[in-house]
C-alpha positions in Angstrom: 0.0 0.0 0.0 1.3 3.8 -1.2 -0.2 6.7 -0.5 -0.1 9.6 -3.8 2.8 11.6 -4.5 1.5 14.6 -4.6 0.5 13.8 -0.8 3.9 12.8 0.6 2.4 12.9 4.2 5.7 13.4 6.6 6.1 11.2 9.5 8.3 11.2 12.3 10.1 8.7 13.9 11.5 9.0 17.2 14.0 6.4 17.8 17.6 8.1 19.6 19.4 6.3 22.4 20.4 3.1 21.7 20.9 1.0 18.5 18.0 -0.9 19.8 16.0 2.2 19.4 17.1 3.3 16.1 18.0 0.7 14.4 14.4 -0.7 14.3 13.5 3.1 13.8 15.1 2.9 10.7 13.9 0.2 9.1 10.3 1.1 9.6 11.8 4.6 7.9 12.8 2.8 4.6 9.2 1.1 4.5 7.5 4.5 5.2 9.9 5.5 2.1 8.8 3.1 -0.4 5.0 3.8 0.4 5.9 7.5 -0.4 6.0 8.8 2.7 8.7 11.5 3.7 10.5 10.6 7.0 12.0 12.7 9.6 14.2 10.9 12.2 14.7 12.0 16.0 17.7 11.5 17.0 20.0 12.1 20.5 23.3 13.7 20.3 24.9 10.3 21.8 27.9 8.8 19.1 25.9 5.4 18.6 23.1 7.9 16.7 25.3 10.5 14.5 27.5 7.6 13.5 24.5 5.7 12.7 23.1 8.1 10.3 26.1 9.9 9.4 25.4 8.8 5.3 21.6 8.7 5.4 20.3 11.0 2.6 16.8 9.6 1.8 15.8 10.7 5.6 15.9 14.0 7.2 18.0 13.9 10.5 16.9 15.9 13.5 18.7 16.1 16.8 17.2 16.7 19.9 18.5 17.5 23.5 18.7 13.5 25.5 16.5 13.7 28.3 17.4 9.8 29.8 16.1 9.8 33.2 18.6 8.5 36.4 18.3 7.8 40.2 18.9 11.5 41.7 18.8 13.5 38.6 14.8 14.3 38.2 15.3 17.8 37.9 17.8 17.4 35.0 15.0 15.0 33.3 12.6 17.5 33.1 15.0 20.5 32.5 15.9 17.9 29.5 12.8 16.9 28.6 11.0 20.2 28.4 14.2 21.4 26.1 13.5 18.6 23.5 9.3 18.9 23.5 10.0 22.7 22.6 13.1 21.9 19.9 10.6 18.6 18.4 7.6 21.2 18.5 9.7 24.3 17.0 11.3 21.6 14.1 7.1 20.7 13.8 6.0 24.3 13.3 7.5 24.4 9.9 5.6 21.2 8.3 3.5 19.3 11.2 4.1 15.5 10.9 0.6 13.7 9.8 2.3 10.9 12.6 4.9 10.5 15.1 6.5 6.7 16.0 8.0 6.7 19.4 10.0 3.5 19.2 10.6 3.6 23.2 12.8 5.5 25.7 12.6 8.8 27.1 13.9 10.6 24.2 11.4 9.4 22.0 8.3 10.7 24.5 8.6 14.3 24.1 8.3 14.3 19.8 5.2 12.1 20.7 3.5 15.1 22.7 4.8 17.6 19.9 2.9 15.8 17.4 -0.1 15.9 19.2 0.1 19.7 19.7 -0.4 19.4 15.8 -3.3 17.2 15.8 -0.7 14.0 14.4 -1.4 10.8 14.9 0.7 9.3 17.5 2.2 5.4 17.5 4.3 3.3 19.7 6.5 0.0 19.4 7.6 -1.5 22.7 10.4 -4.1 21.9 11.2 -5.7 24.9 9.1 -8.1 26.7 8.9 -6.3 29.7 7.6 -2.0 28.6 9.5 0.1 29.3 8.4 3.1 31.7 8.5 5.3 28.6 6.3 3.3 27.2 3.9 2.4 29.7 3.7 5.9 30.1 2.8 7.0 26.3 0.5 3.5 25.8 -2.1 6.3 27.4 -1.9 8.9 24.6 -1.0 7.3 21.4 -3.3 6.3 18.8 -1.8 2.7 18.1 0.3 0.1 19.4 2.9 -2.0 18.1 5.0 -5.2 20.4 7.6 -7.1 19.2 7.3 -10.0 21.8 3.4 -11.7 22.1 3.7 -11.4 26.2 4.4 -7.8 25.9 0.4 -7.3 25.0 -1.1 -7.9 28.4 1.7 -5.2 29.9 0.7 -2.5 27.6 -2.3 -0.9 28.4 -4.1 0.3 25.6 -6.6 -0.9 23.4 -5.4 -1.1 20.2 -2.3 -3.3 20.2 -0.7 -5.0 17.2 2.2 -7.5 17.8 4.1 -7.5 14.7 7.5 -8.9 15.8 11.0 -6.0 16.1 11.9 -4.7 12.6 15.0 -5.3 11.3 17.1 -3.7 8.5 16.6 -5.1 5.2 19.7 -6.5 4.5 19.7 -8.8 7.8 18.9 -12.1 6.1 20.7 -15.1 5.5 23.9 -14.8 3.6 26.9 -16.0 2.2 29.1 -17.1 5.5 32.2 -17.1 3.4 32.2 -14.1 1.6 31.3 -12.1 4.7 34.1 -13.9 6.5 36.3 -12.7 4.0 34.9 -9.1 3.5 36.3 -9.0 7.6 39.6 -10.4 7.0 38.9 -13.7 8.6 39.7 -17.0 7.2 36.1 -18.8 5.4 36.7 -21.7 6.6 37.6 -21.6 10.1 34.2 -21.1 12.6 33.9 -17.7 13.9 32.3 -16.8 17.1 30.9 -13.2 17.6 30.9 -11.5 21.1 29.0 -8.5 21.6 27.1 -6.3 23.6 25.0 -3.9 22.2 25.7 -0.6 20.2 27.6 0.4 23.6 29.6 -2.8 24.3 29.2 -4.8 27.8 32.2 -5.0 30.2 30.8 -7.7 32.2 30.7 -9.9 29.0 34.2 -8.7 27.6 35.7 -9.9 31.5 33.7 -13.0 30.9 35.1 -13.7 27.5 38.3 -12.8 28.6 38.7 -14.9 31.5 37.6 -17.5 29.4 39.8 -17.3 26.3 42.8 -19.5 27.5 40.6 -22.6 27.6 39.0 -21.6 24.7 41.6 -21.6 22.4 42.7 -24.8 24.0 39.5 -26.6 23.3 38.9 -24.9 19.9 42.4 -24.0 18.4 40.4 -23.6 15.0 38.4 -20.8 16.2 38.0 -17.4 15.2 36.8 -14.1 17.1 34.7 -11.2 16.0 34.5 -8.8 19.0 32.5 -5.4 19.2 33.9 -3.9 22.3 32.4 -1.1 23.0 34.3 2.4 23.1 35.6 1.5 26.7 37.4 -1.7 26.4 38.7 -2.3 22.5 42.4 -2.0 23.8 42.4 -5.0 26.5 40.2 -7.1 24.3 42.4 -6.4 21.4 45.4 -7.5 23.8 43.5 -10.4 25.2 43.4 -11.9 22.1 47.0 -11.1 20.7 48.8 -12.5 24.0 46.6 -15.7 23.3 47.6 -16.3 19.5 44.1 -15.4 18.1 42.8 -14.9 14.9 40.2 -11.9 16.2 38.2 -8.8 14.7 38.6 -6.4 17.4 36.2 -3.2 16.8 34.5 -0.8 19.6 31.6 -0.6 16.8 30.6 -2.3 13.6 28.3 -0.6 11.5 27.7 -3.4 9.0 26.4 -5.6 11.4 25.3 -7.6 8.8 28.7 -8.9 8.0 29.6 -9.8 11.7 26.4 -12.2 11.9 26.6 -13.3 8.4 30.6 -14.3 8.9 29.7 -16.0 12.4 29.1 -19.8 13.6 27.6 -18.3 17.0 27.3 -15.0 19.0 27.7 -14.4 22.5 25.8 -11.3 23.4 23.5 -9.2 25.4 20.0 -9.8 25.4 18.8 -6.7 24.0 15.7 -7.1 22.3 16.9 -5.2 18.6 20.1 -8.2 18.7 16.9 -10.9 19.0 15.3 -9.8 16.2 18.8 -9.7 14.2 19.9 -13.0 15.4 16.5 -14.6 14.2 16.5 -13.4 10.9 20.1 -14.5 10.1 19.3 -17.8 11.9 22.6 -16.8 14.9 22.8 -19.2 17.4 23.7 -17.5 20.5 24.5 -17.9 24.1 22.8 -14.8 25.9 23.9 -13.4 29.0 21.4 -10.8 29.9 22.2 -6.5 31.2 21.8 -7.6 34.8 21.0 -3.9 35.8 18.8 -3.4 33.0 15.3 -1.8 34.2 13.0 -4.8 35.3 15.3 -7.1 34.5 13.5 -6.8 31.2 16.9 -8.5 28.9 16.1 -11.4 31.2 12.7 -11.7 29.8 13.8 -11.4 26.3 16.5 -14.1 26.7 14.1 -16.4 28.4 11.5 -15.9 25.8 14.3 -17.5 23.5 15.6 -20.1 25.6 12.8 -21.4 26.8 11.7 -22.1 23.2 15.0 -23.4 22.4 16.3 -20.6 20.4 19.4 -19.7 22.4 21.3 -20.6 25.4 21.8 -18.7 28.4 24.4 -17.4 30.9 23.3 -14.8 33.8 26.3 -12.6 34.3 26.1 -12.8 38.5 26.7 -16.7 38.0 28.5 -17.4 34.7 32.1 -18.9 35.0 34.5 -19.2 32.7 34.4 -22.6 32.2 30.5 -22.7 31.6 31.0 -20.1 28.9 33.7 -22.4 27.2 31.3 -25.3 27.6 28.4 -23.2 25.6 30.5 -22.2 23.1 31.9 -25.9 22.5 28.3 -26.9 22.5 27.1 -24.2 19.6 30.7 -24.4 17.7 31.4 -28.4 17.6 28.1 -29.3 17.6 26.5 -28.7 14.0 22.8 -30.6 15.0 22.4 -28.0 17.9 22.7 -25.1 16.1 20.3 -26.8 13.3 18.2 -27.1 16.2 18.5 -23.9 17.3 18.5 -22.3 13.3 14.8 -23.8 13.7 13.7 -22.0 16.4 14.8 -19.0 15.7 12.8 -19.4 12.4 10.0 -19.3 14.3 10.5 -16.2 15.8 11.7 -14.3 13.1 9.2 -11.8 11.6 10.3 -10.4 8.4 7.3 -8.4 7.9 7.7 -6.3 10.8 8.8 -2.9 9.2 5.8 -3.2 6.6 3.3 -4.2 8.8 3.9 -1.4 11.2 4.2 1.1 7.8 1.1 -0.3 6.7 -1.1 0.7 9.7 0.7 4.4 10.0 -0.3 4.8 6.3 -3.7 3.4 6.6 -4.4 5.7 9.5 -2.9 9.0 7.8 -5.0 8.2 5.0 -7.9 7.7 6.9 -7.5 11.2 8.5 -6.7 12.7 5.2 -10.2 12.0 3.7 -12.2 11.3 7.0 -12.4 7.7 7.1 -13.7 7.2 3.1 -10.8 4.9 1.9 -11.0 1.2 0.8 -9.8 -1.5 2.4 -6.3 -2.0 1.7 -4.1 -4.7 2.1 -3.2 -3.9 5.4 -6.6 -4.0 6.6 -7.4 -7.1 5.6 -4.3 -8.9 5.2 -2.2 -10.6 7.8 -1.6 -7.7 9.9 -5.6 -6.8 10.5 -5.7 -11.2 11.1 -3.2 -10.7 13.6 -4.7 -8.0 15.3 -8.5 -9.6 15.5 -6.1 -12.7 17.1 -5.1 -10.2 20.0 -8.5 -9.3 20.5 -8.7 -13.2 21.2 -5.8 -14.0 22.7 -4.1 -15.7 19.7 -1.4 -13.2 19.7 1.5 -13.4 16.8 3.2 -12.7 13.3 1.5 -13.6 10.0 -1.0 -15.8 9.9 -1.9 -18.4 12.6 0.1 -16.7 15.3 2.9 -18.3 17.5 3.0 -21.5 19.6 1.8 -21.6 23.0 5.2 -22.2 24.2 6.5 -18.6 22.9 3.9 -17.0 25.0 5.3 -17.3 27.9 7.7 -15.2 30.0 
C-alpha cells in the first residue's frame, strides 16, 4: 500500500538512544519510504546515533537535547525533557508530521507530545518483553500500538495493540558465510564466534570472554573471534586476544552488522531485544547473558523468551564462570545438530514483515484522516496484519498468519 505523491504525508520517527532504538527506527523509515512517505528521524546527540546516520540521505535527521532519566537526577530529566518537546515542536511548526512513532525511551516521549500539539497521529513500538516506563507511560496517549514479543500485550495498556514482531534492517537475512568472513579479513573456513554487547559494548561480557579465552583456544584452536567492544574496552580485548595467539576482529563498533552475523558460527551477546530480532532473521545461534541492571530485568525476559523455546542458550552474568561459557561455546561451535536445532527455532521467531506491517497501519491511519475515514480497504486491513490484530482481541497473539506457539507466550 502507497499513499499519492502529490500527498507525501511526513512522518516522524523518534527512535535516539540506543541502537536498539534506532535501528528498528530505521527500518520502519525505509518502508515509510517506499510507500511514499517522507521521513523525519529524532535523533540524541549520543555517538551510537550521529555515527549511525552519518550517510543517510533519503531521511531527514533531527537532533534533539537526551532527556534519559537516572536515580537522583529528576530535575535534570525535566529540565531535558522540556528542552526537547520545545526543539521537536519548534522543528514541527515548519511542516507538522501527519504521525509520530515513538520506538521507546525517554527521548522518544517528548516528539510524541509535539505531534499531538499538531493534531498527528501518534504510535508506539515496545520491543522488549517487559515495557518500558516510557512506554507504559505514552501506551495512554497514542493512537496505536505496536509489540515485538506476544507477552508484551497484556503489559501495555491500551486498546489497540498490534504484535508485529522487532523490525529489522533489510539487509539482515541469511547470507553467504564465506564471503562475509572474508569481507572481515577472517579465514572462510575456520568457525567464527561473535561477542558483543549492544551498540555500547558490555564490560561484564568482555571480563567473561576474557577470562575464558585460554581454555578456549585450548579446546577450539580452530576458532576465530569477531569482537564489538564497545568504546571502553577495545584495547584490552584487542590484547587479550594477541597474548593468546588469536585470529580476532577487534572493533568498539561495527556498523555493517550484517557482516559480523553473516561471517559467524555463534554469538555471545547481550539480550537486547533489537540483537533478538537480528539474530532470528540470520538464523545466529547465540548464548545470551542478559544486562543484569537493566530496568525490570527486562533483557532477562527477552532471553528467556528465547531459551525457553529453544532458540538460544543462556548465561546470567552474576553466575556465569569461565568454564561454563567455554562449555556453551563448545556446544554451539562443535556441535552442528544443535545449532540446526536452534536455526529452527529462531525461524519461528523471526518476523520479516515487521517494518511493513507497522508502515502499513501508520499509512492506513494517515489516510484515513486525510479523507475522513472514506478509503477502501487495503491490504493492510485485511491482510495478515488486521488477522493478527483480530487474534489479539482473542488471545491468539503473533506474526503472519496463525500466530505463535503456545510455548512462545510465555515469560
Amino acid at each position: 500500500m502507497s499513499v499519492s505523491k502529490s500527498i507525501r504525508p511526513l512522518i516522524a520517527i523518534a527512535c535516539g538512544g540506543t541502537g536498539g532504538h534506532l535501528f528498528p527506527g530505521l527500518a520502519v523509515g525505509e518502508q515509510l519510504l517506499e510507500r511514499g512517505c517522507d521521513v523525519t528521524l529524532l535523533i540524541s546527540p549520543k555517538e551510537i546515533d550521529q555515527q549511525s546516520v552519518k550517510n543517510e540521505r533519503e531521511m531527514k535527521v533531527v537532533t534533539l537535547p537526551a532527556v534519559g532519566m537516572t536515580r537522583g537526577h529528576f530535575a535534570e530529566f525535566i529540565s531535558g525533557f522540556l528542552a526537547s518537546y520545545r526543539a521537536a515542536k519548534k522543528h514541527f511548526r515548519s511542516r507538522p508530521p501527519q504521525a509520530v512513532l515513538a520506538m521507546g525511551g525517554f527521548t522518544s516521549a517528548p516528539p510524541v507530545l509535539a505531534g499531538r500539539a499538531f493534531h498527528a497521529a501518534t504510535f508506539l513500538h515496545e520491543s522488549n518483553v517487559i515495557p518500558g516506563r516510557a512506554n507504559r507511560w505514552l501506551a495512554h496517549v497514542v493512537t496505536q500500538a505496536f509489540v515485538g514479543f506476544p507477552a508484551t500485550a497484556a503489559r501495555l495498556h491500551h486498546a489497540n495493540i498490534l504484535c508485529t514482531g522487532t523490525p529489522v534492517r533489510p539487509q539482515f537475512q541469511p547470507s553467504d558465510t564465506g564471503a562475509c568472513r572474508m569481507s572481515l579479513g577472517l579465514d572462510l573456513r575456520r568457525p567464527v564466534l561473535l561477542v558483543m554487547g549492544g551498540s555500547q559494548g558490555a564490560s561484564g561480557v568482555n571480563d567473561l570472554m576474557i577470562a575464558a579465552l585460554p581454555q578456549l583456544v585450548a579446546t577450539l584452536p580452530d576458532l576465530q573471534y569477531i569482537h564489538l567492544t564497545g568504546p571502553k574496552d577495545s584495547e584490552k580485548v584487542q590484547a587479550a586476544y594477541s597474548g593468546n595467539g588469536c585470529r580476532a576482529v577487534v572493533r568498539p563498533f561495527l556498523t555493517e552488522m550484517e557482516l559480523a552475523l553473516g561471517a559467524a558460527t555463534a554469538a555471545i551477546s547481550r539480550s537486547g531485544a533489537s540483537s533478538l530480532a537480528e539474530f532470528a532473521a540470520m538464523r545466529v545461534p547465540s548464548i545470551l547473558v542478559p544486562y543484569p541492571a537493566a530496568a525490570d530485568d527486562h533483557q532477562l525476559h527477552n532471553a528467556l523468551g528465547f531459551t525457553e523455546t529453544g532458540a538460544a542458550l543462556l548465561l546470567e552474568q552474576g553466575s556465569a564462570t569461565p568454564g561454563q561459557l567455554v562449555d556453551h561455546v563448545a556446544r554451539l561451535i562443535g556441535d552442528a545438530g544443535s545449532r540446526t536445532a536452534m536455526c529452527g527455532a529462531l525461524e519461528r521467531w523471526d518476523a520479516p514483515r515487521a517494518a511493513a506491517r507497522i508502515a502499513e497501519k501508520i499509512v492506513a491511519t494517515v489516510e484515513a484522516l486525510n479523507w475522513g475515514g472514506r478509503t477502501r480497504p487495503s491490504a493492510s486491513e485485511t491482510g495478515p496484519a488486521a488477522r493478527s490484530e483480530k487474534n489479539l482481541m482473542t488471545g491468539r497473539v503473533g506474526w503472519e498468519d496463525g500466530g505463535v506457539p503456545d510455548s512462545m507466550r510465555t515469560v
